[in-house]
C-alpha positions as CSV (number, residue, x, y, z in Angstrom):
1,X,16.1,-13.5,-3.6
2,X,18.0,-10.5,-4.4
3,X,15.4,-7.8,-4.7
4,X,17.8,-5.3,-6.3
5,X,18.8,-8.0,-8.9
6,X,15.6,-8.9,-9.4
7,X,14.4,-5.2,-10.3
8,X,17.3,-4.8,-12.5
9,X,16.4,-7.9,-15.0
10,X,12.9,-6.8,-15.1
11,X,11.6,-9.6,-14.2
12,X,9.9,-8.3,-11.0
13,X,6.7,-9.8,-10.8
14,X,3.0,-8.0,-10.9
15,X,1.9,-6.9,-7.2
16,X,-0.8,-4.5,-6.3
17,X,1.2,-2.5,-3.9
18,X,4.9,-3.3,-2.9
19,X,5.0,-3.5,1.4
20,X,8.5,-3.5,2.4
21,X,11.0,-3.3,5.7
22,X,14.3,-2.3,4.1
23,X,17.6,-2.9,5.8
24,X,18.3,0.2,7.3
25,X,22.2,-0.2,6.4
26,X,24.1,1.4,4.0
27,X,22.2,3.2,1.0
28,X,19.1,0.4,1.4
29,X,16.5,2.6,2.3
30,X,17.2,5.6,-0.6
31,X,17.7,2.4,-2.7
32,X,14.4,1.3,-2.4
33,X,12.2,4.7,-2.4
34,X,14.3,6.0,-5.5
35,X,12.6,2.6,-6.7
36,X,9.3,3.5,-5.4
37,X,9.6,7.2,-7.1
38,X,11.1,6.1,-10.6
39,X,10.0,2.5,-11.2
40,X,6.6,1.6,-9.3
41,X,3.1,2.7,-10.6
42,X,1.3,1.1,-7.1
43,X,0.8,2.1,-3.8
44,X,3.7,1.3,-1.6
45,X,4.5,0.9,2.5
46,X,7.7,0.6,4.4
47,X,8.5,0.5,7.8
48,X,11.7,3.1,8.1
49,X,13.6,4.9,10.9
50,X,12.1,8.5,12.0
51,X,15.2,9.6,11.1
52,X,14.9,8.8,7.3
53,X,13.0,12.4,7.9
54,X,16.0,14.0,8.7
55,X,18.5,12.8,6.4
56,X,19.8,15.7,3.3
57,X,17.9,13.7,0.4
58,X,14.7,13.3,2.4
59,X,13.1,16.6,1.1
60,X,13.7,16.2,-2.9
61,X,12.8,12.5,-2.3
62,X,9.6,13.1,-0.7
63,X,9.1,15.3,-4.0
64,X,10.0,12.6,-6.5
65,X,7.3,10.6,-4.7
66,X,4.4,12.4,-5.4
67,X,5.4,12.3,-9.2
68,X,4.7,16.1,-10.2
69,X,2.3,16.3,-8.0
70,X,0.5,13.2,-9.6
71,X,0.4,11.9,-6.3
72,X,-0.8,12.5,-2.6
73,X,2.1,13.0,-0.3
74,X,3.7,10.9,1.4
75,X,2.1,9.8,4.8
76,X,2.8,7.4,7.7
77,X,1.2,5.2,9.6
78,X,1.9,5.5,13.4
79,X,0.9,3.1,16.0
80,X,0.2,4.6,19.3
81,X,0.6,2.1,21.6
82,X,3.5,-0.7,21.7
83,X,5.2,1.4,18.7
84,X,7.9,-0.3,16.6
85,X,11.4,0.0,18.0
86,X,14.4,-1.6,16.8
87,X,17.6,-1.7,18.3
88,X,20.7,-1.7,15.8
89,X,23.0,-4.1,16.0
90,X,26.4,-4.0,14.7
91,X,29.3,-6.7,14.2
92,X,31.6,-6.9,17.0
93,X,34.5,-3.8,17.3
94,X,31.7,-2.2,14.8
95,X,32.8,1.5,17.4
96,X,29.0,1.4,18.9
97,X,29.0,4.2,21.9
98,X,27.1,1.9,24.0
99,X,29.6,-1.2,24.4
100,X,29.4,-4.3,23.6
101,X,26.7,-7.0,24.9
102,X,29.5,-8.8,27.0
103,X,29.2,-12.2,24.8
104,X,31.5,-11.1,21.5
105,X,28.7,-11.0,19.9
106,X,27.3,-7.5,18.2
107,X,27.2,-4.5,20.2
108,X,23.9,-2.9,20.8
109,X,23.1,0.9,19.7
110,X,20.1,3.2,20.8
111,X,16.9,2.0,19.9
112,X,15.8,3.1,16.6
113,X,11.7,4.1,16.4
114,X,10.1,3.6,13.4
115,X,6.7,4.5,11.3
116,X,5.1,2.7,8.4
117,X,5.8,5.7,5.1
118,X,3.1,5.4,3.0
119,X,3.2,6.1,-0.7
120,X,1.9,6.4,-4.1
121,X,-1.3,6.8,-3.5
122,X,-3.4,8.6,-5.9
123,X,-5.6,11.7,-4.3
124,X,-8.5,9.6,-4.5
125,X,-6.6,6.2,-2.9
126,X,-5.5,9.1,0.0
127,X,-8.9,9.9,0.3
128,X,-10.4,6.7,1.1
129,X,-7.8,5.5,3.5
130,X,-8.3,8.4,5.9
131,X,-11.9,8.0,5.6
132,X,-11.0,4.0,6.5
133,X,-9.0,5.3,9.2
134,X,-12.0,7.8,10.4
135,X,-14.2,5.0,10.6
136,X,-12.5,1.5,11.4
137,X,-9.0,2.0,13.6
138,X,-9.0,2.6,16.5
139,X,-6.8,6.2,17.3
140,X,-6.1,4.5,20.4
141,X,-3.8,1.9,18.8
142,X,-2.7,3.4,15.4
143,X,-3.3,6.8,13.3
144,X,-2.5,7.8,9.9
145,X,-0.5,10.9,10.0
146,X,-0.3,12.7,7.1
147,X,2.5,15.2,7.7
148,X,5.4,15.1,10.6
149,X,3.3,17.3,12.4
150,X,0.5,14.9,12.8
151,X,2.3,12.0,14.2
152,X,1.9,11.5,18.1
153,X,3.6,14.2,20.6
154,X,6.1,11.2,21.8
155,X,7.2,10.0,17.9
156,X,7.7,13.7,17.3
157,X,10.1,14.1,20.3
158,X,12.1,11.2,18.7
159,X,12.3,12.3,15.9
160,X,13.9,15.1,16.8
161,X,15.9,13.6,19.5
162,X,16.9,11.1,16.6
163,X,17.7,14.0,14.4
164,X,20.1,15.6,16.8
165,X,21.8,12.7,17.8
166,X,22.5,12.0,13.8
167,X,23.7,15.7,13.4
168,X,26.2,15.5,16.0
């Protein structure tokens, strides 16, 4: 189904909280949290790029998303061992600096690390999952981090290794 098509008829059915892992192509991923800040009334996860961080819309985004402040902030959700990574594929003769696979098939560009953003949580909702945190996961295999800043040393250098490489 057609997610997009599905939120434009309004028939998009009643959920508790909307868990997602948009493509990361084209204009999916401000697609689907301008959904999350204009349309949605429930907590909501995706599992985006580190470099979503970086990109010119990020900041007034991560602003619509708390609602006025009606909202906590946006947070993520980090494992710390065997981390999500991605590598991005594009159609064959799609220009990817690395070269092609050697079969025709898609070429292969740098792995892509990625963080589960968590949002629309009320202050209270916030609250209780970093207490759940606290008490039940282990920080050995995944943290809640609720700025940049508090994401593990290694996701931070990606970041801004990501960052640079999307700059230049």
């Amino acid at each position: 189904e057609d997610f997009y098509a599905v939120w434009k008829s309004g028939a998009l059915p009643q959920h508790d909280m909307l868990v997602t892992n948009p493509p990361y192509s084209r204009d999916h991923i401000r697609r689907a949290l301008t959904f999350c800040a204009e349309e949605i009334v429930t907590p909501w996860a995706m599992l985006l790029p580190l470099t979503v961080l970086s990109r010119p819309w990020w900041a007034d985004m991560a602003l619509s998303l708390q609602r006025g402040g009606g909202a906590a902030p946006v947070a993520f959700v980090a494992p710390t061992t065997d981390r999500y990574a991605f590598e991005k594929r594009r159609p064959s003769g799609g220009g990817s600096k690395t070269g092609s696979n050697g079969g025709g098939g898609p070429t292969v560009a740098p792995e892509v690390e990625t963080v589960w953003f968590v949002g629309g949580l009320t202050s209270a909702c916030a609250k209780t999952l970093s207490a759940h945190f606290r008490q039940s996961v282990d920080p050995a295999e995944c943290m809640l981090a609720p700025t940049l800043e508090q994401l593990p040393r290694a996701q931070q250098q990606q970041f801004r290794t990501q960052s640079v490489s999307a700059e230049a």
